[in-house]
VEXSE-266998 format. One record per residue (C-alpha): residue number from 1; z, x, y. Coordinates in steps of 0.5 Angstrom, whole numbers, plus 500, padded with zeros to 3 digits. Layout:
# residues N
   resi    pz    px    py
    NUM     Z     X     Y
...
//
This chain:
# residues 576
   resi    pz    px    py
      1   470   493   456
      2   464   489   457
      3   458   492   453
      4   453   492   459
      5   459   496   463
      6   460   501   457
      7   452   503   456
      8   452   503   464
      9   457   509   464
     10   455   512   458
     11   447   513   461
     12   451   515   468
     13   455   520   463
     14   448   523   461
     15   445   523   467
     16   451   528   469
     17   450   533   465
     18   443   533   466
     19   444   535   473
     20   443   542   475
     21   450   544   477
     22   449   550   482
     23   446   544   486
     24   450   543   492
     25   446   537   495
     26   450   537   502
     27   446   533   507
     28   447   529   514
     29   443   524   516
     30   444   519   522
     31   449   525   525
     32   454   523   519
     33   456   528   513
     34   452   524   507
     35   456   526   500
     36   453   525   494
     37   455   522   487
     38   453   527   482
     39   455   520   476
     40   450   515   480
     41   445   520   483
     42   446   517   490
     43   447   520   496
     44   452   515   501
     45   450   515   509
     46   454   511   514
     47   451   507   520
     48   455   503   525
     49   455   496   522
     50   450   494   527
     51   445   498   524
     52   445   494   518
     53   440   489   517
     54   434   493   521
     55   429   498   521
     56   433   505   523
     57   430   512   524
     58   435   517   523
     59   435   524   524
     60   436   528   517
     61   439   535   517
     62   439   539   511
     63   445   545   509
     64   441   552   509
     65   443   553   501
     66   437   548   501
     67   430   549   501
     68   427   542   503
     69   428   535   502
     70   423   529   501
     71   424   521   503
     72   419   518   502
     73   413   520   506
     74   417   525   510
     75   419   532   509
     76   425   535   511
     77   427   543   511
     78   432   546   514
     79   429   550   519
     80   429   543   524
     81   432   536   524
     82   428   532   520
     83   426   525   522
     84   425   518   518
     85   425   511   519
     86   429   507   513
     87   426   500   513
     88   432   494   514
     89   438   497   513
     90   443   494   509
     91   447   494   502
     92   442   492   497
     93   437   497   500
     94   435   505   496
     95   431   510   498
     96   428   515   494
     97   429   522   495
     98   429   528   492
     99   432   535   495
    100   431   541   493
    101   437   548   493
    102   433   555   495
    103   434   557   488
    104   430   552   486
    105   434   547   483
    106   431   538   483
    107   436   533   484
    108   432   527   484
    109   436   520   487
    110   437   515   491
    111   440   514   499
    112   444   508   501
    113   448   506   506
    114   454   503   508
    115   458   502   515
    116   465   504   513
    117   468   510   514
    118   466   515   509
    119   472   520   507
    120   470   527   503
    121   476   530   499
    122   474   537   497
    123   479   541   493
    124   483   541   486
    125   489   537   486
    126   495   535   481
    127   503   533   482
    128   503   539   487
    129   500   540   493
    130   494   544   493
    131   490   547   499
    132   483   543   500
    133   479   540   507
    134   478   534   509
    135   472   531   513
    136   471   524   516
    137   465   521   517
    138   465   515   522
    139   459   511   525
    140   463   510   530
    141   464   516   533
    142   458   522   535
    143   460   527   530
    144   464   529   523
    145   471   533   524
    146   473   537   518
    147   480   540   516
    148   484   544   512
    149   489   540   509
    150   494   541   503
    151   493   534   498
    152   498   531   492
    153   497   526   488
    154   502   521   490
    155   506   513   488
    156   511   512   482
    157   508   508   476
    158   501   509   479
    159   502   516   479
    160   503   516   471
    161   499   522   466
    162   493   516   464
    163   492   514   471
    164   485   514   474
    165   485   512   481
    166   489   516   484
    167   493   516   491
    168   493   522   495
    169   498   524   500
    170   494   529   505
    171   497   534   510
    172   494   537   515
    173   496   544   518
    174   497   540   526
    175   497   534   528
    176   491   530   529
    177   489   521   531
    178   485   521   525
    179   479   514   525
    180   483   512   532
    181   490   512   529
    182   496   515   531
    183   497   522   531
    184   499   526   527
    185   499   530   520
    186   500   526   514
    187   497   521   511
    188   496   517   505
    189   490   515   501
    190   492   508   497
    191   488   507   492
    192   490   499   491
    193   491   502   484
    194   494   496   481
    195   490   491   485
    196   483   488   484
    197   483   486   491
    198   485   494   493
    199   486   490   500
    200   492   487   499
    201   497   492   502
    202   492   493   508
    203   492   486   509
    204   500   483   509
    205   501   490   512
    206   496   487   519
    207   501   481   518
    208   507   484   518
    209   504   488   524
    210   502   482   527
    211   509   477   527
    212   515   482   527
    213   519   484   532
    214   520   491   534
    215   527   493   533
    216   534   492   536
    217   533   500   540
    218   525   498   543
    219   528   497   550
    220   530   505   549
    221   523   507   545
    222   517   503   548
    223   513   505   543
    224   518   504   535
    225   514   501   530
    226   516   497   524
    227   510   497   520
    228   504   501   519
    229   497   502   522
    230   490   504   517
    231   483   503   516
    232   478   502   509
    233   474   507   507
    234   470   509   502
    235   473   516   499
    236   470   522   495
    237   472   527   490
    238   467   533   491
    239   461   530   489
    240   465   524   486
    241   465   517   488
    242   471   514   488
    243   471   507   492
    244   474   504   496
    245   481   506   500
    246   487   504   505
    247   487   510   509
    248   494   509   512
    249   500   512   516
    250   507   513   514
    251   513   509   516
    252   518   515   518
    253   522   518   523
    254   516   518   528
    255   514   512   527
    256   520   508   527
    257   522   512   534
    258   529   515   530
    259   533   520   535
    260   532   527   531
    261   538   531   529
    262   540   536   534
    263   537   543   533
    264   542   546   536
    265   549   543   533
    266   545   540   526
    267   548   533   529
    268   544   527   526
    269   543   521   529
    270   537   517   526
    271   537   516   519
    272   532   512   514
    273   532   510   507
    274   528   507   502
    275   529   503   496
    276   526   505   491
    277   527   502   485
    278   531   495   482
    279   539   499   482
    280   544   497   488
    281   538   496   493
    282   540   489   492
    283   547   492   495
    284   551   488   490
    285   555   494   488
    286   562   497   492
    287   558   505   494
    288   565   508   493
    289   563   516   493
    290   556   518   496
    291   553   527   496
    292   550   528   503
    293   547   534   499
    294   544   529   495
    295   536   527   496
    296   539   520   492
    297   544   515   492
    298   544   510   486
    299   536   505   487
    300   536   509   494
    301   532   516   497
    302   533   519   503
    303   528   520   508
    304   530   522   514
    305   535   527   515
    306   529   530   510
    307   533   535   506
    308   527   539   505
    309   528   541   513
    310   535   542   513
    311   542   543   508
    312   545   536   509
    313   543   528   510
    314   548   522   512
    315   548   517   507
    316   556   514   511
    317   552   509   516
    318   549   505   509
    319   554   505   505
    320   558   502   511
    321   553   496   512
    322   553   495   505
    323   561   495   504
    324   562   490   509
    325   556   486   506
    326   559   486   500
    327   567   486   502
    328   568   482   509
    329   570   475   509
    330   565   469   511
    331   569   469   518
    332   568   475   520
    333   561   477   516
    334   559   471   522
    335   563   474   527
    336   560   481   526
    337   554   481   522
    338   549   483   527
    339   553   489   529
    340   550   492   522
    341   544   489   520
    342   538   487   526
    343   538   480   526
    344   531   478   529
    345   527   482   525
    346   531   480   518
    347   528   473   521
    348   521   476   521
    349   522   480   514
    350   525   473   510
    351   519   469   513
    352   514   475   510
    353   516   476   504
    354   516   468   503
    355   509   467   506
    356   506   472   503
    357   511   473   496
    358   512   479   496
    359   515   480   489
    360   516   487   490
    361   519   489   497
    362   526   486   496
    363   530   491   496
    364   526   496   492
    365   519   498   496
    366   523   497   503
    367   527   500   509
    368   532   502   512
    369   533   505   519
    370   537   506   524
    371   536   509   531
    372   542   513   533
    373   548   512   529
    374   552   515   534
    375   552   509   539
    376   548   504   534
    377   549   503   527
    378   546   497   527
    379   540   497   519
    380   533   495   521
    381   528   494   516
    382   520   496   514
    383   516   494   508
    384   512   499   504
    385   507   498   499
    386   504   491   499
    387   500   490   492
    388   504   485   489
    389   503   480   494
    390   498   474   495
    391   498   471   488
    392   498   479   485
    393   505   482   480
    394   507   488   479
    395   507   493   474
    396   500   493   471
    397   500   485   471
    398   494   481   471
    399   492   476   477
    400   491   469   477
    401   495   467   470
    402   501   461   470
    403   506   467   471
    404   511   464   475
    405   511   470   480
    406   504   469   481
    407   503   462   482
    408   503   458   489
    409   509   454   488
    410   513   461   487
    411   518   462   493
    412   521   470   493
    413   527   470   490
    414   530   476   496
    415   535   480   492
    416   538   484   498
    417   546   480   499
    418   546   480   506
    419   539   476   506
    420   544   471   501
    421   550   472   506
    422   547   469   511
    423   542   464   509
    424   549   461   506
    425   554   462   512
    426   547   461   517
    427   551   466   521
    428   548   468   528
    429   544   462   527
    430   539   465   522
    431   537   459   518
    432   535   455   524
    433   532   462   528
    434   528   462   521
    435   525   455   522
    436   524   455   530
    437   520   462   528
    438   516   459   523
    439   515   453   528
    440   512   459   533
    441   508   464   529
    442   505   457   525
    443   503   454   532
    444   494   452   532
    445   492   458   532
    446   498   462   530
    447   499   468   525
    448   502   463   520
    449   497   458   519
    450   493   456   513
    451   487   459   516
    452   489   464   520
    453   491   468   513
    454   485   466   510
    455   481   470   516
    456   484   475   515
    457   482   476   507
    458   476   474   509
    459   476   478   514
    460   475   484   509
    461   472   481   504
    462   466   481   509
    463   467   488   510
    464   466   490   503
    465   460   486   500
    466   456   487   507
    467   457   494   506
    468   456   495   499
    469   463   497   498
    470   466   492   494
    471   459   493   488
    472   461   501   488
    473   468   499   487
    474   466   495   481
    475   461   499   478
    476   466   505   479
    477   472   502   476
    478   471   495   472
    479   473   496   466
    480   479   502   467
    481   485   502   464
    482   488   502   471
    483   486   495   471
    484   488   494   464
    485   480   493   461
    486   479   488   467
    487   471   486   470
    488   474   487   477
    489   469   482   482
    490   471   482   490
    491   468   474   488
    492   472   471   484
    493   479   473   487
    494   477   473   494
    495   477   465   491
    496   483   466   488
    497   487   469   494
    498   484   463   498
    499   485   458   494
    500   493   461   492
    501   494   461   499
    502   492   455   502
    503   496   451   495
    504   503   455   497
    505   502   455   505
    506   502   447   502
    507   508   447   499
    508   512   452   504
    509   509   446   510
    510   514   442   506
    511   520   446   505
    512   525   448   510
    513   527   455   510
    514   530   459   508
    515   524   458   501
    516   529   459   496
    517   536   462   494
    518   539   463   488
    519   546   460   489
    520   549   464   482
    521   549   470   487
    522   555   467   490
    523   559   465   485
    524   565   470   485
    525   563   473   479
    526   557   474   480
    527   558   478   488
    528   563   483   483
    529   560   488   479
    530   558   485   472
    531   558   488   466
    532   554   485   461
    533   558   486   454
    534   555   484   448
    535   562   482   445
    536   563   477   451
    537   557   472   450
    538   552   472   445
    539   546   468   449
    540   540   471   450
    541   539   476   456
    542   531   477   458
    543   529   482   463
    544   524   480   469
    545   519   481   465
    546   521   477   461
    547   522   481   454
    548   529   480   450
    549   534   485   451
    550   540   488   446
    551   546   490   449
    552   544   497   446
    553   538   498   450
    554   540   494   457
    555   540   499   463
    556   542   498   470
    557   539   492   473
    558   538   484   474
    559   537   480   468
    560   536   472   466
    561   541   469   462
    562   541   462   460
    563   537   462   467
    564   542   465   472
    565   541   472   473
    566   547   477   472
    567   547   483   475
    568   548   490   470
    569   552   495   474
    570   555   499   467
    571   551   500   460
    572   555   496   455
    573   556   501   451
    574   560   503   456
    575   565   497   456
    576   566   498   449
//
């Protein structure tokens, strides 16, 4: 951690525990709930954007467990809504305050001022979900809404023991359109954890929102979505600042407009499953046996039927899809591939992840539903959790290095067989359907162009340092071990994103599509389940990570041998 960075957080320390505790600073300025950050002394208001840069008196209004606040010149108490002029509005601007609880206690510190929505998170929260309330403050509405909520910390390897910024899943007690997206009760608070963007998700998820076609059943379900909305907001522990989050909906049933089980019979019909991690969501492996009791199945979770809600699930309709990619000849795999998989939208998905690089979301990080498996078994993806794109690796690794899987000139290598099949066999036309798609979405103006997925980072990167936001956010966590010591700086990788994106839009306006395939994949031995046995060859076999591997210590999954891959289905030592 730089020195500067170090003596910075150890005199916000001090000036903590000089504070007087019993002081609840609670305040609402310009309407709006303005919360207080204990660490650095500031209370933070939200205006409308078009606020900023101008001379703005604004209404104050104190708690009843105050006793007065002053602002300069002025005077607030509680017995009446005070008033004060803050001269042009904007980032860079403090105002001196003071407030004063009936007991007597001082704080002394700054107000400041953003236009992002302001999120206010109350409550002791862990690994379980604990009761605690929820207030939101939009400038772009008249009035705060509060709720009862119950929050849990969520992720996988984000939500380790030593993790810092934290993401939250939040429930509230009924449905509700919250910051003017869909209605409803859940919602997750992305912390942008293992991105020092913290946008990347928001921002490939838009893409994605913007070029996919909605799925095979939306002439049954107008409104099925493949992807999710949300809104950057600025987030608040108590009396914590916390920075700069994604507040986002869920893939899920509702979103993907899946048909519900039948309440009275227990049929189901829609079904919904996620990869979760690099086993046989590459769909290499014959699934022979499967537990509709189990919430699990090899790299797969279930997600709807919830076996929260009900005693069983259905895993048959993606072991079906996932056999017959596996097992069906060339011929009938051409003939009949699109009564299994929904085409269009795998064109859209291949185009993605090759345009923005998802190196996380093939297989694992990705979706599968199916409406109705009564009368359409047919597959449809969705991408989840996008961090790893746009130049960014996964797994605690920094941006901007010579890695191979960040650099421009690296094109997805899409771990899923069926994507494979039908690059290789052009099955339903879908390599030519690839290029005349990329010829529609890249057209002047279209989302696919160098420019247009520029604006839309730049589009953010405006927001966060017009409001102020992306310096909290530094000043809050540079440094961290979340970002592995790393000064995070909204300049320098707004740059690189730039300059990443237009070096690899530059190479994939020469290439046909598809970008890339491994054609080992094809090889007769490779397709079959593969043992690794280190009796069998005694090369060096490396993880994607990159780290040599023993054949005591090798577990299920993909690995590099002598630059093709190999795919572990059994752990050597069963072999033997």
């Amino acid at each position: 951690m730089p020195r500067s960075l170090s003596y910075a957080r150890l005199s916000l320390a001090v000036l903590l525990l000089l504070l007087p505790t019993a002081v609840r600073p609670q305040v609402s300025i310009g309407g709006h709930r303005t919360p207080f950050d204990s660490l650095t002394a500031v209370w933070l208001a939200t205006v409308p954007e078009q606020v900023f840069g101008q001379d703005s008196t604004l209404s104050i209004t104190l708690a009843p467990t105050c006793r007065m606040m002053t602002i300069g010149q002025d005077t607030i108490t509680p017995a009446a809504t005070g008033h004060h002029r803050f001269l042009n509005i904007c980032a860079d601007s403090t105002y001196s305050a003071t407030l004063t609880d009936n007991q007597g206690n001082t704080v002394c510190g700054h107000v400041m001022f953003t236009f992002m929505p302001v999120v206010v998170l109350e409550g002791d929260f862990g690994y379980n979900y604990t009761d605690g309330t929820l207030l939101i403050a939009n400038p772009q509405q008249g009035k705060d809404n509060t709720y009862h909520v119950q929050v849990k910390w969520r992720g996988g390897t984000t939500n380790a023991a030593n993790k810092h910024k934290r993401n939250y899943k939040v429930k509230l007690d009924g449905d509700a359109s919250l910051l003017g997206l869909r209605s409803d009760n859940s919602w997750m608070l992305d912390a942008g954890q293992p991105d020092v963007f913290r946008m990347r998700n928001r921002i490939a998820m838009d893409l994605w929102n913007d070029i996919a076609r909605q799925p095979y059943y939306h002439k049954q379900e107008k409104k099925a979505r493949n992807g999710v909305s949300g809104r950057m907001v600025e987030l608040f522990l108590g009396n914590e600042y916390r920075g700069i989050y994604n507040f986002s909906e869920f893939i899920d049933r509702k979103q993907m407009k899946l048909r519900k089980a039948d309440e009275t019979t227990g049929l189901i019909r829609g079904c919904l499953y996620k990869g979760f991690s690099w086993e046989d969501t590459q769909m290499f492996n014959l699934l022979t046996t499967y537990d509709n009791t189990k919430e699990t199945l090899r790299g797969f979770e279930v997600k709807y039927p919830d076996l929260a809600d009900c005693d069983t699930t259905d895993w048959a309709p993606l072991v079906r899809a996932n056999n017959y990619a596996i097992s069906c000849s060339d011929v009938d795999f051409e003939e009949h591939i699109a009564d299994y998989f929904d085409i269009p939208v795998l064109v859209d998905y291949s185009l993605f992840l090759g345009i923005v690089n998802a190196v996380d979301n093939s297989g694992k990080n990705m979706y599968w539903a199916i409406y109705d498996k009564e009368a359409y078994q047919r597959l449809t993806p969705a991408p989840w959790d996008l961090d790893a794109t746009f130049g960014q690796r996964w797994g605690g690794q920094l941006v901007g290095g010579k890695n191979d899987f960040a650099s421009p000139s690296y094109m997805t290598d899409v771990d899923v067989l069926v994507f494979y099949r039908l690059y290789m066999t052009n099955a339903a036309g879908f390599n030519d359907q690839l290029n005349e798609r990329y010829r529609e979405l890249s057209q002047p103006g279209g989302p696919l162009t160098t420019d247009s997925l520029i604006g839309r980072v730049t589009h953010y990167y405006n927001m966060v340092t017009r409001s102020g936001a992306a310096r909290r956010e530094a000043a809050k966590w540079s440094g961290d071990s979340d970002v592995w010591g790393d000064v995070i700086d909204f300049d320098s990788e707004y740059a690189y994103i730039c300059d990443w994106i237009t070096a690899h839009m530059d190479i994939v306006n020469n290439t046909t599509f598809p970008l890339y395939y491994n054609q080992t994949y094809f090889d007769e031995l490779s397709i079959a389940p593969v043992v690794a046995n280190s009796h069998a060859n005694s090369r060096p076999v490396y993880d994607l990570m990159g780290r040599r591997q023993t054949a005591h210590g090798r577990k299920p999954g993909i690995y590099i041998q002598q630059g093709r891959k190999i795919i572990v289905t059994q752990h050597p030592a069963e072999n033997e």
